[in-house]
C-alpha positions in Angstrom: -37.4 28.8 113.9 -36.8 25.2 113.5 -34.3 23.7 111.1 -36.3 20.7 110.5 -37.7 20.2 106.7 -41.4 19.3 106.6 -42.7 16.6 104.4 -46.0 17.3 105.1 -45.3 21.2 103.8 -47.6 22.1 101.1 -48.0 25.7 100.3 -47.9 29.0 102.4 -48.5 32.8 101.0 -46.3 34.1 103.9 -42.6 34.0 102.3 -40.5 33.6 105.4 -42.4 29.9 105.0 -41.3 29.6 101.1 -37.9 30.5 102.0 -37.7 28.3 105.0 -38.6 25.7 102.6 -36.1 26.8 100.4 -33.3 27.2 102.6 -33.9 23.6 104.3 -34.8 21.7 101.4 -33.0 18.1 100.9 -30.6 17.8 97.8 -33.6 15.6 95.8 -36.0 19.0 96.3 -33.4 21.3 95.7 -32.8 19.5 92.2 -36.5 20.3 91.4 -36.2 23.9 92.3 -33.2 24.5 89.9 -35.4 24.0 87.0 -35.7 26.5 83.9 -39.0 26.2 81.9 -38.2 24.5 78.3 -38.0 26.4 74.6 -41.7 25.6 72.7 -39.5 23.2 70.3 -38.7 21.6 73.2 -41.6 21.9 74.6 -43.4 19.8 71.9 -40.9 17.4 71.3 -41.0 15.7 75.0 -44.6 17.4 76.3 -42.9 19.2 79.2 -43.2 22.5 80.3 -39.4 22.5 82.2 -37.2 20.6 83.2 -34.2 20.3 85.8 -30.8 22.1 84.5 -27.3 20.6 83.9 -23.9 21.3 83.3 -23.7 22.2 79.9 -27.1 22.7 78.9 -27.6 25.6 76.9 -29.7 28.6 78.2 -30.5 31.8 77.5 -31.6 34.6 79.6 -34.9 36.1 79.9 -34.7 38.3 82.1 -32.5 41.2 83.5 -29.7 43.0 82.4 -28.5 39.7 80.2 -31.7 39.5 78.4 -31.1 37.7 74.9 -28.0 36.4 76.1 -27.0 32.9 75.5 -24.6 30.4 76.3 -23.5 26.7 78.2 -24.4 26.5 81.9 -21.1 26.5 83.8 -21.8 26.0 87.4 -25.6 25.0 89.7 -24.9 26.2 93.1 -26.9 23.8 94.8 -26.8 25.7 98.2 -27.7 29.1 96.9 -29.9 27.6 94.0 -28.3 29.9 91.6 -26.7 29.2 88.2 -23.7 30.4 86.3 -23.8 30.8 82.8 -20.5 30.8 80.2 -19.9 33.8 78.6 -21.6 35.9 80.5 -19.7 38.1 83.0 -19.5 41.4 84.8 -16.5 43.3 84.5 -15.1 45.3 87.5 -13.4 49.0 87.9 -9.8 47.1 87.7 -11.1 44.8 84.9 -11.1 41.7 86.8 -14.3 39.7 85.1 -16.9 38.1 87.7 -19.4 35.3 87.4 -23.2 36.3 87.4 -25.0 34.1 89.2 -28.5 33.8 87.6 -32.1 31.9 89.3 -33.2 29.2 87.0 -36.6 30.8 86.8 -35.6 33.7 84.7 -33.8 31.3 82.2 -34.7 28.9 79.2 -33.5 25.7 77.8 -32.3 26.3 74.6 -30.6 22.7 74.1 -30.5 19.9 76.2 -27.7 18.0 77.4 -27.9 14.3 77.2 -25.4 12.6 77.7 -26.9 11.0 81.2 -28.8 7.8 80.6 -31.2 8.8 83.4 -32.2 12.5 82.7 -33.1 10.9 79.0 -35.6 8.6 80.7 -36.6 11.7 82.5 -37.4 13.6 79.7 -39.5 10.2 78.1 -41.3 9.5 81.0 -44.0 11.8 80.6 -44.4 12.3 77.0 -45.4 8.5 76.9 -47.5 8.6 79.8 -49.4 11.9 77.7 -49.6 9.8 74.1 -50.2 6.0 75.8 -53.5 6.0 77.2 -54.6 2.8 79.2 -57.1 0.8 77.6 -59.8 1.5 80.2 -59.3 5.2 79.9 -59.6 4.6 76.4 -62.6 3.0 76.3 -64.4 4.9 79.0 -63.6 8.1 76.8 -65.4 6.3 73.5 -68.2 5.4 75.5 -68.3 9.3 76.6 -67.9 10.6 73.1 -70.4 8.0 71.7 -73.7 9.7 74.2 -72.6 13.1 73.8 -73.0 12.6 69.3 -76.4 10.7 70.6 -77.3 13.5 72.7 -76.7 15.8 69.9 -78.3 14.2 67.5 -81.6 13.4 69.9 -81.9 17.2 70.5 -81.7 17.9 66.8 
């Protein structure tokens, strides 16, 4: 198998392909795939459905043995794609505690940390591009409401 990543890759139903992606993905891919899908408050407030985690965003788990637990993210292992979450632990036979490592798909942001300039732009970026619509866009979609009312009102 090669180690090579594919830019041209777009899709494959065979999952030793989707975790060769995985596993050879470059660190601006593997940013995108440690993303959690957004809370609805959240989700109406910047029109995105998720979003890239951070340190210290907080999460809660939705799946799994933690389900309904919630809490700071502590650690993104960028090489595993996993994430560790404070406050949530497993405790061995000799009590030592041990982090559980968690994949952002079974988690939710719960609060967003933004303290980064960047991810704030992020997070803007798209809900203006949903509520600003270009001119022409605007007008061709009056001139399409304005013959479906005269269609309507021909047939009646």
């Amino acid at each position: 198998m090669k180690q090579k990543f594919s830019k041209h890759w777009i899709g494959s139903k065979q999952p030793r392909k989707q975790r060769k992606y995985r596993a050879n993905a470059p660190s601006h891919i593997r940013h995108k795939l440690i993303s959690a899908n957004l809370s609805k408050e959240l989700r109406t407030k910047y029109g995105k459905r998720n979003f890239p985690l951070k340190k210290d965003d907080t999460v809660k788990a939705m799946k799994g043995e933690f389900k309904g637990k919630a809490g700071k993210v502590e650690v993104l292992n960028m090489k595993k794609l996993k994430v560790s979450v404070a406050g949530i632990n497993r405790t061995k036979r000799e009590g030592a505690k041990i982090i559980v490592w968690f994949d952002p798909s079974n988690l939710q942001i719960k609060e967003l940390n933004l303290e980064d300039k960047q991810r704030v732009k992020a997070l803007n970026r798209k809900s203006k591009e949903k509520t600003e619509k270009k001119p022409e866009e605007q007008k061709k979609e009056d001139i399409k409401d304005k013959k479906i009312k005269q269609e309507t009102k021909e047939k009646k």
